[in-house]
C-alpha positions as CSV (number, residue, x, y, z in Angstrom):
1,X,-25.7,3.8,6.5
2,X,-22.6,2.3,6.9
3,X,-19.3,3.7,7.3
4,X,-15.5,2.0,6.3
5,X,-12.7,3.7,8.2
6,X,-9.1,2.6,7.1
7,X,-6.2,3.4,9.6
8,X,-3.0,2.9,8.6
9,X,0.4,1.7,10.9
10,X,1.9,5.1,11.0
11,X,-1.0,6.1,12.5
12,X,-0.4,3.0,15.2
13,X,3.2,3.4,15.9
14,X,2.8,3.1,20.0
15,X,0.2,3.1,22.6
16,X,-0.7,6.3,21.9
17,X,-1.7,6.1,18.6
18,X,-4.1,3.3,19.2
19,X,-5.6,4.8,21.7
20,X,-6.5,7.9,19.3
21,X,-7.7,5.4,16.9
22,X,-9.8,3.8,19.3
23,X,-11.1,7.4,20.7
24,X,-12.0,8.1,16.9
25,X,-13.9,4.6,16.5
26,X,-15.8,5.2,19.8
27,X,-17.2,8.2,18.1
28,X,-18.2,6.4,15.0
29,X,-19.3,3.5,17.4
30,X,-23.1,4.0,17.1
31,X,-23.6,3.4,14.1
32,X,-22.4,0.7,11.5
33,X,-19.2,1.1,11.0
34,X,-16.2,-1.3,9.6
35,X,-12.8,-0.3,10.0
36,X,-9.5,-1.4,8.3
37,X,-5.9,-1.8,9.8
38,X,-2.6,-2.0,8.8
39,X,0.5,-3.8,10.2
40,X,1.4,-1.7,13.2
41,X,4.5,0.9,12.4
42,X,6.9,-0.4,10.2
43,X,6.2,-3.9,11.1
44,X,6.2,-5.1,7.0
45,X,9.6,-3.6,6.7
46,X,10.6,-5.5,9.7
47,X,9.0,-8.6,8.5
48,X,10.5,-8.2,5.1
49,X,13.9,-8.1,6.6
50,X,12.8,-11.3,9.2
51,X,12.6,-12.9,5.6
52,X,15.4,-11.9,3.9
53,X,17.4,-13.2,7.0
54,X,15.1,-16.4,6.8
55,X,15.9,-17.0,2.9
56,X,20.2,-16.4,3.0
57,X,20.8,-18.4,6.4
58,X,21.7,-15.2,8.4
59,X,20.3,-17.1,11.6
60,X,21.9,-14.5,14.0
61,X,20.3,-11.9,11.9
62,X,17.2,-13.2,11.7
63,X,16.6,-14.5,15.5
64,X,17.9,-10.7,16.7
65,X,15.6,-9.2,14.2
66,X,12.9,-11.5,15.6
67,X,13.6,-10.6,19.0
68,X,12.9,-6.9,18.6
69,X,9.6,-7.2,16.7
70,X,8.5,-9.3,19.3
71,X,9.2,-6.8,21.8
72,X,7.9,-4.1,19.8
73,X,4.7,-6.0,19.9
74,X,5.0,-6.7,23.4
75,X,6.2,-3.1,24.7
76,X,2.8,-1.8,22.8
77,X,0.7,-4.5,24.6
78,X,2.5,-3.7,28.0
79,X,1.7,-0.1,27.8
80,X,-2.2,-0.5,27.0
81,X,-3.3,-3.0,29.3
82,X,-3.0,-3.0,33.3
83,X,-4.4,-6.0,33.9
84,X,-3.0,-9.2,32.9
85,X,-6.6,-10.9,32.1
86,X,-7.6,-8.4,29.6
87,X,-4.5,-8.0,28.3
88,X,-3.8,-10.4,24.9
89,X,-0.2,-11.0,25.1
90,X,-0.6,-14.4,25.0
91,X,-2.7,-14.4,21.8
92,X,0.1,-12.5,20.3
93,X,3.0,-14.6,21.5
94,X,1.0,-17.7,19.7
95,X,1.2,-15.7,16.5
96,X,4.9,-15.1,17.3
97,X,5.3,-18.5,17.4
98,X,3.4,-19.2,14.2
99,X,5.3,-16.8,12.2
100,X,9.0,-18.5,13.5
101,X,7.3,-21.9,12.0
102,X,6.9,-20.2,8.7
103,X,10.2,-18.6,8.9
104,X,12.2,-21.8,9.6
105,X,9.8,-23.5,6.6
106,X,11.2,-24.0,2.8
107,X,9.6,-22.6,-0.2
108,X,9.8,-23.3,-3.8
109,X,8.5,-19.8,-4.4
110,X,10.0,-16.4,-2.5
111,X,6.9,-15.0,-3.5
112,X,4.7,-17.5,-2.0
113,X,6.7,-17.2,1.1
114,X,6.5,-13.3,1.7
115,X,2.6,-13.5,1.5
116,X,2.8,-15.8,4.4
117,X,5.5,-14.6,6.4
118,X,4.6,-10.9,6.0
119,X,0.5,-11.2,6.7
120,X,1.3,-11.5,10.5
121,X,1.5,-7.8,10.9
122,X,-1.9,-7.6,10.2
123,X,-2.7,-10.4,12.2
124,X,-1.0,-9.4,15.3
125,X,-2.2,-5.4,14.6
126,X,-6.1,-7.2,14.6
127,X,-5.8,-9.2,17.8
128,X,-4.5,-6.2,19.8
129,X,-6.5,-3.3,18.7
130,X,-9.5,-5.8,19.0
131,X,-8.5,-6.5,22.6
132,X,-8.2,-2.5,23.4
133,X,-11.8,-1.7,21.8
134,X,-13.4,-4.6,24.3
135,X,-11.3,-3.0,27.2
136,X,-12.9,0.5,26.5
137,X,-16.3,-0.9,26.1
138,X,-16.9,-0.8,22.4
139,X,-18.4,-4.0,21.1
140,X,-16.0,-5.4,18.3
141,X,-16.0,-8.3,16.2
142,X,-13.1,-9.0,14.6
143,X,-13.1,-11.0,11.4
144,X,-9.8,-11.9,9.7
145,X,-9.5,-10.8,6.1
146,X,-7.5,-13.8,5.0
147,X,-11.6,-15.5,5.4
148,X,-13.2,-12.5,3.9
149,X,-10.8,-11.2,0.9
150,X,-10.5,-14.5,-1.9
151,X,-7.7,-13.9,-4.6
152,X,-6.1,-15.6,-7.1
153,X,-3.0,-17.4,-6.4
154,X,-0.4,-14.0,-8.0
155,X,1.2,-13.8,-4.7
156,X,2.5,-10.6,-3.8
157,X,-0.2,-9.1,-6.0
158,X,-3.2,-11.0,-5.9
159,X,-6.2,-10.2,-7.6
160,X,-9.6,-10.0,-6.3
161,X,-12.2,-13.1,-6.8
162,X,-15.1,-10.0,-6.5
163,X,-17.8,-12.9,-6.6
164,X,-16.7,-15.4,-3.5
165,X,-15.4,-12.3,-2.0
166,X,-18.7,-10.4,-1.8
167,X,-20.5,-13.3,-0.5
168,X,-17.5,-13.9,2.1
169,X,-18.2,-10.1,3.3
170,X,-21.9,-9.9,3.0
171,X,-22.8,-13.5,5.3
172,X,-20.1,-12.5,7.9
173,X,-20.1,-8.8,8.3
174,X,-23.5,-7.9,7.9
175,X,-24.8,-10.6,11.1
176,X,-21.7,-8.9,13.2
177,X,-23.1,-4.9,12.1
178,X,-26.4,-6.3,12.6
179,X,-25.7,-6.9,16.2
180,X,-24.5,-3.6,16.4
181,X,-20.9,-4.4,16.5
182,X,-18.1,-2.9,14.9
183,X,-16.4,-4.6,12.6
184,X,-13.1,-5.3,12.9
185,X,-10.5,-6.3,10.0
186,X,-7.3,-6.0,8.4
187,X,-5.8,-4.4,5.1
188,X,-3.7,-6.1,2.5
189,X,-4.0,-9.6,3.2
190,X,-6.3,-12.3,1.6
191,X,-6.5,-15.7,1.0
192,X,-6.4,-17.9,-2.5
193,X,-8.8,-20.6,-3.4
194,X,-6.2,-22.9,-2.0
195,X,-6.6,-20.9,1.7
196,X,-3.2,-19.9,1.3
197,X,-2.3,-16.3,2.7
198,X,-2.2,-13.9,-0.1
199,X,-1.4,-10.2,-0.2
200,X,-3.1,-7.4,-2.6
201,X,0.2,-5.4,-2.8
202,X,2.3,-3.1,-0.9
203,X,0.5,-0.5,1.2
204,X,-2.5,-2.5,-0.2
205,X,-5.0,-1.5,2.9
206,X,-6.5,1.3,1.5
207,X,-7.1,-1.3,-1.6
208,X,-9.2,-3.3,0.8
209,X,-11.1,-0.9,2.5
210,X,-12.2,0.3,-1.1
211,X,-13.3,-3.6,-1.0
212,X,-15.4,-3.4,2.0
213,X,-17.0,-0.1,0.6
214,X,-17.7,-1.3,-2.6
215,X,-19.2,-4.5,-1.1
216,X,-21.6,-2.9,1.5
217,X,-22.6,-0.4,-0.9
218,X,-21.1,1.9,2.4
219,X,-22.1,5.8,1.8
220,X,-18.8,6.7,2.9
221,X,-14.8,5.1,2.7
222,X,-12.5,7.7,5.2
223,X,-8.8,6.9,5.1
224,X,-7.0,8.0,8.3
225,X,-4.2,10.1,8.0
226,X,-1.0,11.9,9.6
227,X,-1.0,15.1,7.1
228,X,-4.0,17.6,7.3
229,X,-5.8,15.8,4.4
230,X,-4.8,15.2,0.6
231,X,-2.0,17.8,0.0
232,X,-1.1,19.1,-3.6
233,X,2.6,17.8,-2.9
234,X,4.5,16.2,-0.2
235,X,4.5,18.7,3.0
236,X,8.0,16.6,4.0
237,X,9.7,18.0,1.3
238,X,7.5,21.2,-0.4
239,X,6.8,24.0,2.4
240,X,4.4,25.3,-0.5
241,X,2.3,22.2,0.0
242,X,-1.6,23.1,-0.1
243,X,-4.5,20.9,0.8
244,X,-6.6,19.9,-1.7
245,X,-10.4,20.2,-0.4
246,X,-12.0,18.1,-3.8
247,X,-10.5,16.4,-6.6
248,X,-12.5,13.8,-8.9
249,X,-12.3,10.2,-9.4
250,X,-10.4,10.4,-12.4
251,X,-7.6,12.8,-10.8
252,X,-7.3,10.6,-8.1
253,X,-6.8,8.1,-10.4
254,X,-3.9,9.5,-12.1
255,X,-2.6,10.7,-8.9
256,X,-2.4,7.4,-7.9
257,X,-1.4,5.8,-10.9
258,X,2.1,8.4,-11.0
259,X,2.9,6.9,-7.0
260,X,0.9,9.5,-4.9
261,X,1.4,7.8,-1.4
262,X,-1.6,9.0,0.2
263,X,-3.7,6.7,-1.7
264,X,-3.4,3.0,-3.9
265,X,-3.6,2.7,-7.0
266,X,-6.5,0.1,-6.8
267,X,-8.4,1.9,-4.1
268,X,-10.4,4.5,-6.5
269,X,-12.4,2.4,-9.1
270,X,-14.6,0.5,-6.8
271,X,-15.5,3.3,-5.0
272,X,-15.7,5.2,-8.3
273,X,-18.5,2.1,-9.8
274,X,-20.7,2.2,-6.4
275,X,-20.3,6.4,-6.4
276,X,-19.1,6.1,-2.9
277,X,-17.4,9.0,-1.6
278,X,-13.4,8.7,-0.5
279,X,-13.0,11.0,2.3
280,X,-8.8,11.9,3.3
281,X,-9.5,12.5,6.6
282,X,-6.1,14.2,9.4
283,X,-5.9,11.6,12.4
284,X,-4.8,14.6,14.4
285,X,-7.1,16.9,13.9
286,X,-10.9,14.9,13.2
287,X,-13.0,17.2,13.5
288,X,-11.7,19.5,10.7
289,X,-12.7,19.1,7.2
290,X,-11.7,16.3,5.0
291,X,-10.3,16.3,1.7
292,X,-12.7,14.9,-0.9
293,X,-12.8,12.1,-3.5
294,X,-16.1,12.0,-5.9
295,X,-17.3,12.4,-8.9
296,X,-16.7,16.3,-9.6
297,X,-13.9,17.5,-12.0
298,X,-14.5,21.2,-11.2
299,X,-11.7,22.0,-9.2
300,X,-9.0,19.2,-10.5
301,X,-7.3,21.8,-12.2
302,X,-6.8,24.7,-9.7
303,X,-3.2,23.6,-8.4
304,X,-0.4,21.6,-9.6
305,X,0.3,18.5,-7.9
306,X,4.0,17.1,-7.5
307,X,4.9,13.4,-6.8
308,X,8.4,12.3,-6.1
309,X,9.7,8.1,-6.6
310,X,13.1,8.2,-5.2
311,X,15.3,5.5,-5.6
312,X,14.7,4.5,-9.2
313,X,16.2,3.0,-11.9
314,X,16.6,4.1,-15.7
315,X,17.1,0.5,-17.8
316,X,18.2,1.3,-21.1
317,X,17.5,-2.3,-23.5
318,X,19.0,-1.9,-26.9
319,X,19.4,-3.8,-29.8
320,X,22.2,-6.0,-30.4
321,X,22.6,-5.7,-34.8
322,X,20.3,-2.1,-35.2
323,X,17.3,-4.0,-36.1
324,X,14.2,-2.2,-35.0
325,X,12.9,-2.9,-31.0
326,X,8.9,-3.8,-32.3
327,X,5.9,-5.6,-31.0
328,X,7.3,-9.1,-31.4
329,X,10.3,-7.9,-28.7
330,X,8.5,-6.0,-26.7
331,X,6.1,-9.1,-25.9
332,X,9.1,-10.6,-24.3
333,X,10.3,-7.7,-22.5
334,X,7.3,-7.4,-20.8
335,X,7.3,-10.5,-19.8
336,X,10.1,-10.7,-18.3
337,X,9.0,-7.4,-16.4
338,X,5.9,-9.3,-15.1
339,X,8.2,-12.5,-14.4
340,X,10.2,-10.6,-12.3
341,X,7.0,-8.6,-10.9
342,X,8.7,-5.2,-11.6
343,X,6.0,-2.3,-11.9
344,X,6.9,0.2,-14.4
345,X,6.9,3.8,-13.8
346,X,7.9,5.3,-17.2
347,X,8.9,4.0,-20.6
348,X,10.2,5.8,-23.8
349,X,10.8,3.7,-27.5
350,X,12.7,4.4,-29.8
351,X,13.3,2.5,-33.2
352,X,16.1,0.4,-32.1
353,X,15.9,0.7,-27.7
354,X,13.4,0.8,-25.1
355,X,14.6,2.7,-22.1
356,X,12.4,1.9,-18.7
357,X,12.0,3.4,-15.3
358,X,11.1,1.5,-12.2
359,X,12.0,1.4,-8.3
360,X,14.7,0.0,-7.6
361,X,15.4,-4.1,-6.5
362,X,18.5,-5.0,-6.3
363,X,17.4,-8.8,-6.2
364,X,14.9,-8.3,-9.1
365,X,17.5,-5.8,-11.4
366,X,19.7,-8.7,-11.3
367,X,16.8,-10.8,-11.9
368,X,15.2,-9.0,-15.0
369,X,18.8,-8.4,-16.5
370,X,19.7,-12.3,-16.7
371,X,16.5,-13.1,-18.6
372,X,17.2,-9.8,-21.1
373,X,21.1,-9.8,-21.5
374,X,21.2,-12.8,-24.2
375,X,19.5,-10.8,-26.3
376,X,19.6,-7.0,-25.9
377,X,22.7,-5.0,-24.9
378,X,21.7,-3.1,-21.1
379,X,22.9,0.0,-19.9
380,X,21.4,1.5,-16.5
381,X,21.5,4.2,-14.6
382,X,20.7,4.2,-10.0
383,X,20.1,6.4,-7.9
384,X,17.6,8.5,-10.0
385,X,14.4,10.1,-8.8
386,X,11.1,10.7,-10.6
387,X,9.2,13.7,-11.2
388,X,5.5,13.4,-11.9
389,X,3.9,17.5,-12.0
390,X,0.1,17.6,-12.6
391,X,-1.1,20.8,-14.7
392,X,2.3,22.0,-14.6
393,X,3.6,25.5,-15.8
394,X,7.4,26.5,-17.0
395,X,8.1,28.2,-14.2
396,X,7.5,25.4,-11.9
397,X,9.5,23.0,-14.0
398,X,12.4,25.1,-14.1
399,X,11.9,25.5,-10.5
400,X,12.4,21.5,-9.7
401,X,15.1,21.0,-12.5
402,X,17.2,23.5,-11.5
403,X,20.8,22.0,-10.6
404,X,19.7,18.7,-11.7
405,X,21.0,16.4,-14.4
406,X,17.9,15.7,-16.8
407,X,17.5,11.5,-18.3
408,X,14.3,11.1,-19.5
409,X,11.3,13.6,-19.9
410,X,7.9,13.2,-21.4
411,X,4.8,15.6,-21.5
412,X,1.5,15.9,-22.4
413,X,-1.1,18.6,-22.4
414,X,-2.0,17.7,-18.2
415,X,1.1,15.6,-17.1
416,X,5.0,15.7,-17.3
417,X,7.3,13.7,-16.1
418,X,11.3,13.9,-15.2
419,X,13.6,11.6,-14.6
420,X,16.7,13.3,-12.9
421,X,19.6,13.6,-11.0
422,X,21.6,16.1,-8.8
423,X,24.0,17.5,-11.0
């Protein structure tokens, strides 16, 4: 039965890390597996800033900027391969120079150019993990994800065309497994109908492997991480933080939804239609027991779970003359939300405001506030963090509010949420 492994850039920060991944894969090797990668460290961060540069003419910026990801790149490649003729620096340097043609190219749509600048870090992550699995004798295939994953043309955050994608996946990857091969491939990216480069979202990869999963009707999906396995809270900043051996579907689902990082928001349904397990398994330590994902509610509610959005903003849109804020205004506030493609984390109505939490965009604030501020009167608040607690208790909530200045709270019988500030 076939496997999906997803590995994520953290895990591939140096040399060192993708030779772990590759010792993990070897293990996995003899039978058919498929495995998933990300960008390689914080490669999309850098690329984000390469366009940034690229967009406001900061040309010193941007060629400095480009300098050290290429090195990056190249220091990574240097340290894994000896020998020049097995080594795939030039493949890479020929993506380097791809990517400084689409950086030096104009766009109509800022959107439509971040999908094609920012999809090299999973190209150049595929060509050189590729390159290190044939050097250690595993037989790889890797196929590109911008042939395999068609999407609609919502750049930034495309959506799946499930039909042509399934045949994509099925008449490439299932020759490749059936000679034994692994399968090799890359998170996040896609292509639209137009074979323009798409992406499926930040941190999107574990979105695709779900893809892959659901696809191959695989009898497992294991997501590769630097943390012991899914964890109750953040171990960064809760010493309390507990592993969390099972949860179901539909908690992972709500986990997700409230911006649990460990896992995409998208990821869980497909896996949840085919039944297909979602294993959370530590990079460090693989041979220890995996948190599990599945279809059994029996243990969702044993501990609380924390999740913590830094960086957010509280929106307040109010009326202008006291009339009441109802369906007909809300239609065009949301629309200017999806306009602006600002994600919402929390929202409260009253009769005559709407007050709105999301993470914080300077560019896209700015953005959203011209298309609102003929018609509404706007207030906001930065620099605010939200508090999502799963089967909380008072004692826990006074325990995280304490000192802290509270904005916006709402709670039902499983979930509350907090939107504070130091005091």
């Amino acid at each position: 039965m076939t496997k999906v492994f997803k590995f994520g850039g953290a895990l591939m920060k140096d040399a060192t890390g993708i030779g772990r991944v590759a010792g993990i894969v070897a293990d996995f090797s003899h039978e058919p597996l498929v495995v998933v990668v990300s960008a390689l460290g914080k490669t999309t961060n850098a690329l984000e800033n390469l366009l940034r540069f690229a967009l406001t003419g900061e040309t010193e910026q941007l060629r400095t900027a480009f300098e050290d990801l290429k090195q990056f790149h190249s220091n990574i490649v240097s340290a894994l391969f000896s020998d020049d003729t097995q080594s795939p620096a030039a493949a890479v340097e020929k993506e380097f120079d791809k990517l400084w043609d689409a950086l030096q190219t104009p766009y109509a749509d800022r959107y439509e150019a971040y999908d094609r600048v920012v999809c090299f870090g999973e190209e150049f992550s595929g060509i050189i993990l590729e390159s290190y699995l044939k050097n250690t004798g595993i037989a790889v295939s890797l196929l590109s994800a911008r042939c395999l994953i068609v999407t609609d043309s919502n750049h930034t955050d495309a959506s799946v065309n499930w039909e042509l994608t399934g045949k994509t996946i099925l008449s490439r990857v299932l020759p490749a497994l059936d000679e034994k091969k692994v399968v090799l491939t890359q998170g996040f990216i896609g292509s639209d109908l137009q074979g323009r480069p798409t992406t499926l979202g930040r941190e999107g990869s574990d979105f695709t492997a779900a893809i892959f999963a659901s696809v191959l009707g695989a009898d497992e999906l294991s997501i590769w991480k630097d943390v012991p396995g899914l964890m109750n809270c953040d171990p960064k900043r809760f010493e309390q933080a507990e592993k969390l051996p099972l949860i179901s579907y539909h908690e992972a689902i709500e986990l997700a939804f409230y911006g649990a990082s460990v896992i995409h928001p998208k990821t869980i349904q497909p896996l949840q239609l085919k039944n297909i397990p979602l294993k959370v398994r530590p990079f460090h330590q693989p041979d220890s027991e995996p948190s599990l994902i599945a279809d059994d509610t029996s243990r969702d509610s044993e501990k609380h779970k924390i999740i913590v959005k830094d960086k957010q903003v509280l929106l307040s849109i109010g009326s202008r003359n006291l009339s009441f804020i109802a369906e007909g205004n809300l239609t065009g506030i949301f629309e200017a939300f999806s306009k602006n493609k600002i994600h919402i984390n929390l929202m409260q109505h009253s009769a005559v405001s709407f007050s709105v939490c999301f993470n914080h965009d300077a560019d896209k604030l700015k953005a959203l506030m011209a298309d609102l501020k003929n018609d509404y009167l706007l207030k906001y608040n930065t620099g605010l963090q939200l508090l999502t607690i799963r089967h909380y208790n008072d004692e826990l909530i006074e325990s995280l509010t304490t000192g802290k200045k509270i904005y916006l709270e709402q709670k039902s019988r499983v979930t509350m949420q907090l939107l504070v500030k130091d005091s």
